[in-house]
C-alpha positions as CSV (number, residue, x, y, z in Angstrom):
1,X,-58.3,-26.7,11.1
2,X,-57.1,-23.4,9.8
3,X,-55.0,-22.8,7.3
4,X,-51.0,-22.3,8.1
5,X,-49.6,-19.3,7.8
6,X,-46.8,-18.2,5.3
7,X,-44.9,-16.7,8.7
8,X,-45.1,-20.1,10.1
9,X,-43.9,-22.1,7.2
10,X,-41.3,-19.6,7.1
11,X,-39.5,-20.3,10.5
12,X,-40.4,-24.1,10.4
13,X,-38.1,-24.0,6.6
14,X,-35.5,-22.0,8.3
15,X,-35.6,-24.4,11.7
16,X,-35.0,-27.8,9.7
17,X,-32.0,-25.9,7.4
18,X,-30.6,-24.8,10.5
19,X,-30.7,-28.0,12.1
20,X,-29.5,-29.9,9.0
21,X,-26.4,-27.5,9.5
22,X,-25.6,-27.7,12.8
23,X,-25.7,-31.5,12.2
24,X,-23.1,-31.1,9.0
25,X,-21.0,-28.4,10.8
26,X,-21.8,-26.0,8.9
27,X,-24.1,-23.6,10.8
28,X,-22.5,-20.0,11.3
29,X,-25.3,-18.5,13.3
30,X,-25.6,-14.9,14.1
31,X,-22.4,-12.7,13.2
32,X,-21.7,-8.7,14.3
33,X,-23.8,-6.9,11.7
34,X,-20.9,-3.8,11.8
35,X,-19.4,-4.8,8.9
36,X,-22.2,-5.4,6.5
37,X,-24.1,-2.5,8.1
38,X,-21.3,0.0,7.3
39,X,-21.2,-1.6,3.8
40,X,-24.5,-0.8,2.8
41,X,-24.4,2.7,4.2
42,X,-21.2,3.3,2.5
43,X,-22.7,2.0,-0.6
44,X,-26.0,4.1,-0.1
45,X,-24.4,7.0,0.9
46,X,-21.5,7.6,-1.5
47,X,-23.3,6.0,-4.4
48,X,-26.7,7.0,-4.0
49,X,-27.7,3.1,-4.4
50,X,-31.1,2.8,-2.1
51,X,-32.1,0.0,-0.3
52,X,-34.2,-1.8,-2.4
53,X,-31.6,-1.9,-5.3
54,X,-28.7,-3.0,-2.8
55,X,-31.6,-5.8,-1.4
56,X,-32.4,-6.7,-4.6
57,X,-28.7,-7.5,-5.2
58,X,-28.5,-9.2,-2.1
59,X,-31.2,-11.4,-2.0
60,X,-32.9,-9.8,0.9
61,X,-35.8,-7.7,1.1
62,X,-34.9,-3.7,0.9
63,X,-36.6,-3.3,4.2
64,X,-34.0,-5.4,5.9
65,X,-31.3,-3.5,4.4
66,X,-32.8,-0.1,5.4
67,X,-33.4,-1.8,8.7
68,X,-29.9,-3.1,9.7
69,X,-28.3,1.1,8.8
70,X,-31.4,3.0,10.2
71,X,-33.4,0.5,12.7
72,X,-37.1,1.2,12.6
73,X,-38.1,4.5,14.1
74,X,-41.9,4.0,13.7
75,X,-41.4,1.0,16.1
76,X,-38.7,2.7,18.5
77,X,-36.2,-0.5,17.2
78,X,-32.3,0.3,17.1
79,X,-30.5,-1.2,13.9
80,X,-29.7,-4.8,14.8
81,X,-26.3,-5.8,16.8
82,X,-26.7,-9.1,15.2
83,X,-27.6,-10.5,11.5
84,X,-27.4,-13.9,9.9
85,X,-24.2,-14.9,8.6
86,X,-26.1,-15.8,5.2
87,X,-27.2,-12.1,5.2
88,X,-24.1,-10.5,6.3
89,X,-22.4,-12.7,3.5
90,X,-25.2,-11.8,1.1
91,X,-25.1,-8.1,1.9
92,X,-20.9,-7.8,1.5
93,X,-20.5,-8.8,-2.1
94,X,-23.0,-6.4,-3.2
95,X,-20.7,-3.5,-5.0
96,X,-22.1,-0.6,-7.5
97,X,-21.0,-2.6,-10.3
98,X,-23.5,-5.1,-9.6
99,X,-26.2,-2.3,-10.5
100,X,-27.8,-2.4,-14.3
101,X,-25.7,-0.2,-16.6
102,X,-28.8,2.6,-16.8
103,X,-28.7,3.1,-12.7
104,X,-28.2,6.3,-11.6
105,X,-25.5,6.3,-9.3
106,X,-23.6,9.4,-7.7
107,X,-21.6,12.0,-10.2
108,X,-18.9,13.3,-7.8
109,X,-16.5,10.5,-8.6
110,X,-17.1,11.3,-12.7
111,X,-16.9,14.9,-11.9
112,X,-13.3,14.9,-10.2
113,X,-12.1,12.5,-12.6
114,X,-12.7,14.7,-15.7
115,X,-11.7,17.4,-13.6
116,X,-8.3,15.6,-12.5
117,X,-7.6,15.2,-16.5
118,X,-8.4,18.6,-17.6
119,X,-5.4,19.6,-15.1
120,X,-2.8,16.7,-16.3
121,X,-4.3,18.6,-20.0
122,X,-6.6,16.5,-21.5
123,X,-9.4,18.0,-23.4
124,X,-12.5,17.6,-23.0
125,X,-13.2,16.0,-26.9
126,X,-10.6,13.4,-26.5
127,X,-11.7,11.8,-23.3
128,X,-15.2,11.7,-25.4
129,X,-13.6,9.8,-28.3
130,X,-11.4,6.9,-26.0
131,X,-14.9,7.2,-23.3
132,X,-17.1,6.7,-25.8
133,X,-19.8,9.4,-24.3
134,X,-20.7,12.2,-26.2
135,X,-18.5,15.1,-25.2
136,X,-21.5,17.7,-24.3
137,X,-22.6,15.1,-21.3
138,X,-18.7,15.1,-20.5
139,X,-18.5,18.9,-20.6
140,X,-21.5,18.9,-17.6
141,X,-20.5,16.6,-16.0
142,X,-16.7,18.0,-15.6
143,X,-18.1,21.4,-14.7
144,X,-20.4,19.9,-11.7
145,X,-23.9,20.6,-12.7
146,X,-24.9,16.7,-13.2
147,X,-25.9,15.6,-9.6
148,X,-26.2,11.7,-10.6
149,X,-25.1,10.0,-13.4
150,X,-25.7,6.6,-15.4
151,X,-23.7,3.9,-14.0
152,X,-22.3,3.2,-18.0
153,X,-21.0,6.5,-18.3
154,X,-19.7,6.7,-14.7
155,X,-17.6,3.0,-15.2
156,X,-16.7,4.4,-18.6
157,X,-15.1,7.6,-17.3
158,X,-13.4,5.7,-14.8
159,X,-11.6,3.4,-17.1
160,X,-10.4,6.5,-19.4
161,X,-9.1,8.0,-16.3
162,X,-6.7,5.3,-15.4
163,X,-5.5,4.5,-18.6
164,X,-5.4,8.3,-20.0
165,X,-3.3,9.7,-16.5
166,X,-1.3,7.3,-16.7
167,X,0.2,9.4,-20.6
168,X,1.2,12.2,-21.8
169,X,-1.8,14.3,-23.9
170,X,0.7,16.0,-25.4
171,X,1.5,13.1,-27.6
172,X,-1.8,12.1,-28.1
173,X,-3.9,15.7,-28.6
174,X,-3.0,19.1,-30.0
175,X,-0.7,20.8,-28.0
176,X,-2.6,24.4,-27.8
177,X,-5.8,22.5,-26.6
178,X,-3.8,20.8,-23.9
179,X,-2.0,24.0,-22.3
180,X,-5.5,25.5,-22.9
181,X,-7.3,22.9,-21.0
182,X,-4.5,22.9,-18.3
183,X,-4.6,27.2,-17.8
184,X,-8.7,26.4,-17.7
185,X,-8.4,23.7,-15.3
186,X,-5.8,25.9,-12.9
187,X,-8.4,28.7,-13.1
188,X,-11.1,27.0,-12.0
189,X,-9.4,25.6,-8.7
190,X,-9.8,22.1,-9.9
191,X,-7.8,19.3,-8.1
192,X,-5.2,16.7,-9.6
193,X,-5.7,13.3,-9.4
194,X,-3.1,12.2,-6.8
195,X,-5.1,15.2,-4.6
196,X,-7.2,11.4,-3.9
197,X,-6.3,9.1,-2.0
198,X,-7.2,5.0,-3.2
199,X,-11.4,4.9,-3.5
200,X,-11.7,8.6,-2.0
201,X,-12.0,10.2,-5.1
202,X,-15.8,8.7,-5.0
203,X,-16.7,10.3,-1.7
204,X,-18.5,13.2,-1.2
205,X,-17.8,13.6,2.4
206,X,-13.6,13.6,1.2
207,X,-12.2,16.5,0.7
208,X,-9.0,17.0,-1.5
209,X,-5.8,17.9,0.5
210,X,-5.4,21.4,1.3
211,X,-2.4,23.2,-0.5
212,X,-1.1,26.8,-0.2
213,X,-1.3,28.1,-3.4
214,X,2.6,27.7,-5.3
215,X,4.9,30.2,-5.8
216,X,4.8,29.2,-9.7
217,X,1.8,30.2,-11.5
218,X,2.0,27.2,-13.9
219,X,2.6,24.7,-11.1
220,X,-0.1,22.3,-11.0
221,X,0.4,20.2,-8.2
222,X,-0.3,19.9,-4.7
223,X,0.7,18.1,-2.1
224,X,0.4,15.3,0.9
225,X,3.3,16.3,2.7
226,X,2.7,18.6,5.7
227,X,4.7,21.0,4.8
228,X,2.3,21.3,1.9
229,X,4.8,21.2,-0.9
230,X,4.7,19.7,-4.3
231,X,7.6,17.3,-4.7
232,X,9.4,19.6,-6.7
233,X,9.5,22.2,-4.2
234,X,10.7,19.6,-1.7
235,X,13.6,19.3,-3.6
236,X,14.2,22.3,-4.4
237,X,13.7,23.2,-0.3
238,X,16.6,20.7,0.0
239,X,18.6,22.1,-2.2
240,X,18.4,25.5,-1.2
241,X,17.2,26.0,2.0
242,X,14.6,28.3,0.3
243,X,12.0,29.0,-2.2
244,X,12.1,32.7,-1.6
245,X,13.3,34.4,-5.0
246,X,12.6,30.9,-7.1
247,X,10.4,33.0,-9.9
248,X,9.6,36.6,-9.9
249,X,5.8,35.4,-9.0
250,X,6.7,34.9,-5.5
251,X,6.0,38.4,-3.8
252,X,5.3,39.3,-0.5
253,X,1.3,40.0,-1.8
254,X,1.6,36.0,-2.5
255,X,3.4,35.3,0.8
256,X,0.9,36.7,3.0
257,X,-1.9,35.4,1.7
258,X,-0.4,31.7,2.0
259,X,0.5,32.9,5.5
260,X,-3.5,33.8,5.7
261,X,-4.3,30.6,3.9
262,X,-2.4,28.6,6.6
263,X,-3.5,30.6,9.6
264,X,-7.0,30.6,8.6
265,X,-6.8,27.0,8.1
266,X,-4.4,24.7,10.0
267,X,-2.7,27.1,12.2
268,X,0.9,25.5,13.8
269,X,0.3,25.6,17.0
270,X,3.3,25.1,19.6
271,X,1.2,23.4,22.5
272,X,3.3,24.5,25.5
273,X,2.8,28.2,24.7
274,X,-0.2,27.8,22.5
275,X,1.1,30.1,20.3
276,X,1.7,30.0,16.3
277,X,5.0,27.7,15.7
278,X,6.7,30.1,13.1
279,X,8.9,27.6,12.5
280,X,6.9,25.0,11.6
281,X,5.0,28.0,9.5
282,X,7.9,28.6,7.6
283,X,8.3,25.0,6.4
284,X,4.7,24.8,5.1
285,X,5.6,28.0,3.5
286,X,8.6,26.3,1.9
287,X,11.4,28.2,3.6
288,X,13.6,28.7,6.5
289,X,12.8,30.4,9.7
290,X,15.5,33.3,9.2
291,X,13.9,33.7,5.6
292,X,10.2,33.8,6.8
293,X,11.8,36.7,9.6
294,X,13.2,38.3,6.5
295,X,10.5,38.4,4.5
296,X,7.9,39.9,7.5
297,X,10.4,42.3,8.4
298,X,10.2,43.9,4.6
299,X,6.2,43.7,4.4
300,X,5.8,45.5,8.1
301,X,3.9,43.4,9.5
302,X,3.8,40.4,12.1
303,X,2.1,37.1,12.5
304,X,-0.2,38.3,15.3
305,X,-1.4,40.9,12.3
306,X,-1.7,38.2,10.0
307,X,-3.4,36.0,12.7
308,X,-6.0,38.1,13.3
309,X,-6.8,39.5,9.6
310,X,-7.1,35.9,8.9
């Protein structure tokens, strides 16, 4: 008689635990594999974790991970509409911090976090010291040129992060090195950290929000509001009706090229004429419709100008 095979002893083992669940109650079946499926490609596409790590977590082989995002293309099979609840369970509690410290994991979460603290004015060497990562790897990493980083350094980061946005570097660093590091980080285009939104930060595919560039040089904030105002300016806006004339900055050179910005970007769009919605325009701008009139009038030129040179 020949010998049985593994396969076989396989599906008998499973057929008798199913069984003995079904007779305690127990047995869950098949679930919708949606939810574990866009877990693992969430985890394997913002984190860079691959299958066989996210498996090994799991309990599963990697193939069956790969298998439930991709499907099998050699053999023409779809990903599956159904899993095991045991590997749908299995599969949802894995999270990048069940990787070993030394993984390489995504750096674009590390990267905007340094990056969101060099604009709140914290230097470089003092995120080193309360990170505890030496502050030539933070110095890379901040500028963008690391593509993955160790998970250590990455969880370290993200701890220094909440605890040093939450205070004031003035306070804790010398005060030239912070208005340095602010100036640098307003240079370079970097974002703040409320320009994320809850776990977003991590995500390659999110993009900060979009902000017209302030009327104060040394503003360094941006906004959510769709009017794409800093909170200050909003109250400001409320006060006054306008933000024309706030600092000497604000020039018609600097007003065009928001109107540009805006145009080229998110243009308001009236949809029953389908053309621009200057008023609408002018609140993004951060001023009244009469004001935005004004202000055109004195540069010479109109929105169908700007329009099309943006």
């Amino acid at each position: 008689m020949s010998e049985v095979s593994a396969l076989v002893l396989a599906r008998r083992r499973y057929e008798r635990q199913r069984d003995k669940a079904i007779r305690a109650g127990t047995w869950r079946g098949l679930v919708d594999a949606e939810d574990a499926r866009k877990h693992v490609r969430e985890l394997h596409r913002i984190w860079l974790v691959s299958y066989d790590a996210i498996g090994a977590v799991a309990g599963i082989p990697g193939t069956t991970a790969k298998h439930l995002v991709e499907g099998s293309p050699l053999r023409q099979l779809p990903p599956p509409a159904r899993i095991t609840a045991r590997t749908s369970d299995a599969l949802l509690t894995v999270t990048v911090d069940d990787m070993p410290d030394n993984y390489l994991v995504n750096a674009i979460g590390s990267t905007r976090r340094m990056q969101a603290l060099a604009i709140a004015g914290w230097p470089v060497q003092q995120v080193s010291e309360h990170a505890e990562v030496d502050w030539t790897n933070l110095k890379q990493i901040r500028r963008g040129e690391r593509v993955k980083v160790l998970l250590r350094v990455a969880r370290r980061i993200r701890d220094a992060h909440e605890e040093l946005i939450q205070l004031d570097p003035y306070a804790h660093a010398d005060a030239k090195a912070v208005t340095r590091t602010r100036q640098q980080a307003v240079e370079r285009k970097w974002h703040p950290a409320a320009a994320w939104a809850g776990d977003a930060i991590d995500d390659p595919a999110v993009k900060p929000w979009r902000s017209v560039p302030c009327s104060i040089d040394s503003c360094i904030h941006g906004s959510q509001d769709e009017r794409l105002l800093c909170d200050n300016h909003i109250d400001r806006l409320r006060e006054r009706g306008t933000l024309e004339g706030l600092r000497a900055q604000r020039n018609s050179k600097v007003l065009l090229e928001n109107i540009r910005f805006i145009l080229a970007t998110d243009p308001p769009i009236d949809p029953e004429t389908e053309e621009i919605d200057e008023e609408l325009l002018a609140e993004r701008l951060g001023m009244t419709d009469e004001a935005l009139k004004r202000a055109l009038l004195r540069a010479k030129i109109t929105i169908e100008r700007l329009r099309e040179s943006a």
